[in-house]
N, C-alpha and C positions, 0 to 999 in steps of 0.2 A: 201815082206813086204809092199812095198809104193801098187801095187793092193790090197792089203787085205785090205789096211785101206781106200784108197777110191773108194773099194766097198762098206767097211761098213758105209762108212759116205755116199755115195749117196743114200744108202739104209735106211737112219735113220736119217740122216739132211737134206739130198736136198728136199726130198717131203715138209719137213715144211716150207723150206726158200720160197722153187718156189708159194706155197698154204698155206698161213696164213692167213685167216678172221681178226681177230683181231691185233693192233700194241702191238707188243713187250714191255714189261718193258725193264731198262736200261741194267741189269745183263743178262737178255734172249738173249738180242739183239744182245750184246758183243758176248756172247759164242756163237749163229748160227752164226754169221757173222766169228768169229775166225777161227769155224769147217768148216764151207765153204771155205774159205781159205785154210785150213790146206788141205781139201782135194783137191783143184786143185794143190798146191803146190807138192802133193803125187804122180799125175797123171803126171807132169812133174819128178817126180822124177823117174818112173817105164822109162821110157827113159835115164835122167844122177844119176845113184842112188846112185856114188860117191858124185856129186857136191851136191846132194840137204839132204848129210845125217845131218849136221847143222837143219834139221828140225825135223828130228825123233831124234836128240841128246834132239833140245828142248821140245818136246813132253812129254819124258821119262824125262825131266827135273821136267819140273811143275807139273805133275804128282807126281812121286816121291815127291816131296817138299808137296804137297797138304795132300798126305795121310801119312807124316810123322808130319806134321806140324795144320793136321787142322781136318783129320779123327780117326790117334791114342790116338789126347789130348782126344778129344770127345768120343773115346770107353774107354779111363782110367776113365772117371770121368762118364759113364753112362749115357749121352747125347746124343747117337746115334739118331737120327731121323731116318724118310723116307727117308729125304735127301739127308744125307748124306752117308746113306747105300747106296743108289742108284750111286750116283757120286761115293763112294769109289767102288763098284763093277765099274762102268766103266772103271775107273784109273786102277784096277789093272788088266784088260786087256791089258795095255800095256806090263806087263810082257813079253810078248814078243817081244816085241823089244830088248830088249838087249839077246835075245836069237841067235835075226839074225841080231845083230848090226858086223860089223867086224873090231872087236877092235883091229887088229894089226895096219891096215889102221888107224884107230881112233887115235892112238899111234903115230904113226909115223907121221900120216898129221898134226895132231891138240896140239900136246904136244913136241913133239922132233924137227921138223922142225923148220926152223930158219922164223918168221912171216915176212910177206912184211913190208918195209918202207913207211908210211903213203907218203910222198912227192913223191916218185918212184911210188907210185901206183899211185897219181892225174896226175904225169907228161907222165904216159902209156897212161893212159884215154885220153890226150888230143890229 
């Protein structure tokens, strides 16, 4: 999962972050800089793909939330744009993710286990 996605972001973000002519609006700038991110984050992850699944949890988050909250209002009421057809076709490529999410791991690390002690965790650290 974490190579697939950044391959497809080195394949579709990196060129324009590394070769932009022009400076970015505020919105542009945010989302390349976020997907650049996301995807070295991905690339760390194809090595720990337990520890780094908090980021395809959040991926599959906003996503979801986007096309429930911002792409469905817009096809009920006949506003669909370019736009937003485009970003919803992207979004819901993540559907995959929760294909090869491994929700018992999910379960059991992120909902049933008992969470660290904010003060036990700072007192580790030091």
């Amino acid at each position: 999962m974490y190579c697939i996605i950044a391959l497809g972001l080195a394949l579709v973000v990196w060129p324009g972050v590394l070769r932009h002519a022009e400076p970015w609006g505020l919105a542009q700038g945010v989302v390349k800089c976020m997907l650049t991110a996301f995807s070295l984050l991905c690339i760390i992850g194809i090595r720990y793909p337990l520890q780094m699944l908090p980021v395809l949890i959040w991926e599959m988050s906003w996503k979801t939330l986007w096309l429930l909250l911002v792409a469905l209002p817009a096809w009920r009421t006949g506003q669909m744009d370019e736009a937003i057809i485009a970003t919803a076709f992207e979004c819901a490529v993540a559907i995959i993710i929760p294909l090869a999410m491994p929700w018992r791991y999910v379960y059991a690390h992120y909902i049933q286990k008992t969470g660290d002690r904010w003060r036990a965790a700072s007192a580790q650290m030091l």
